[in-house]
C-alpha positions in Angstrom: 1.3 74.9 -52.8 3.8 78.0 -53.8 2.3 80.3 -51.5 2.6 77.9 -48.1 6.1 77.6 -49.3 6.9 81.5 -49.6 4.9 82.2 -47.0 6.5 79.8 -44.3 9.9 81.1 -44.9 8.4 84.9 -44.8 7.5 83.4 -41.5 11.2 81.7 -40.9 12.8 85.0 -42.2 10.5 87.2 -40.2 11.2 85.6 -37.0 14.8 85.5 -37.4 14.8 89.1 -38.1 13.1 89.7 -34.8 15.6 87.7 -32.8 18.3 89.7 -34.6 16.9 92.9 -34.1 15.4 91.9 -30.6 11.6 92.7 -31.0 9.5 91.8 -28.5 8.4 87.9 -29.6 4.5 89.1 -28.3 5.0 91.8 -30.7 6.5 89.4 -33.2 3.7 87.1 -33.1 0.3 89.7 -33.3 1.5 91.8 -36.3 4.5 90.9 -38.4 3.9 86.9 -38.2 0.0 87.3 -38.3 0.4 88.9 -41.9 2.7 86.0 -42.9 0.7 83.5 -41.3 -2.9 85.2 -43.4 -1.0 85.3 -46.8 -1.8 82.4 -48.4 -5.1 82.6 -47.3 -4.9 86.0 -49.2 -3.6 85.2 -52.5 -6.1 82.3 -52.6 -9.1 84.5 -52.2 -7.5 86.8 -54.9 -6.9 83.8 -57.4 -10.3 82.5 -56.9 -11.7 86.0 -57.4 -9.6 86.3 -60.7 -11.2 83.5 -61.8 -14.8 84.2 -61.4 -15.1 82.4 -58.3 -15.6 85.6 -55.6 -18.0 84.0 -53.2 -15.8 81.0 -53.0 -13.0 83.1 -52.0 -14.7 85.1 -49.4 -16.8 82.2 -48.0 -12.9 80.6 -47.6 -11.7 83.6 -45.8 -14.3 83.9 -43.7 -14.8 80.3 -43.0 -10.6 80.1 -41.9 -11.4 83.4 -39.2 -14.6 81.1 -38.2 -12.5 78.0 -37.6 -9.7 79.8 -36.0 -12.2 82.0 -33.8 -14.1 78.5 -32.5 -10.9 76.1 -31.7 -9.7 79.3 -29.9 -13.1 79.4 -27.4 -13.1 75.5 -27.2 -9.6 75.4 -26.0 -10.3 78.6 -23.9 -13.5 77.1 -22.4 -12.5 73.3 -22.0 -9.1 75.2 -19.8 -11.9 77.3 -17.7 -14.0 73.4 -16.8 -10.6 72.3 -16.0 -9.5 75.0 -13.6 -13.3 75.8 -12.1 -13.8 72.0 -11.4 -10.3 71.7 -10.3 -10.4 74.3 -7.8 -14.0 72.9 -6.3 -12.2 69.9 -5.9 -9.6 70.8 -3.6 
């Protein structure tokens, strides 16, 4: 629970060092906010692994890239129907 705490205002403090220092937000959002967003996900897998529980913690970092990596090509392929059917239409 600690770690979504730190890490979301990493993530508050991080972006609000970007608008002050006027970073590009594309830039903002691949690299500095990407390691904010994956630290929990990170101190997690090193807890678990601490605790004798390594395949737990790799099958959980693996299974967030999966779930990330699949709602990104449903929402990417349910926007290609939509504009392929769309344009057939017209």
């Amino acid at each position: 629970m600690w770690t979504y705490i730190v890490s979301g205002t990493l993530i508050d403090l991080l972006n609000f060092l970007g608008m002050v220092s006027k970073l590009d937000s594309t830039y903002m959002g691949l690299t500095i906010i990407a390691v904010g967003n994956a630290l929990p996900d990170a101190v997690t897998t090193i807890a678990l692994a601490k605790q004798g529980y390594a395949m737990m913690g790799l099958t959980g970092a693996y299974g967030t890239i999966f779930c990330i990596s699949s709602s990104w090509t449903t929402i990417w392929l349910v926007g290609w129907f939509r504009t392929s059917f769309a344009q057939k239409d017209s």
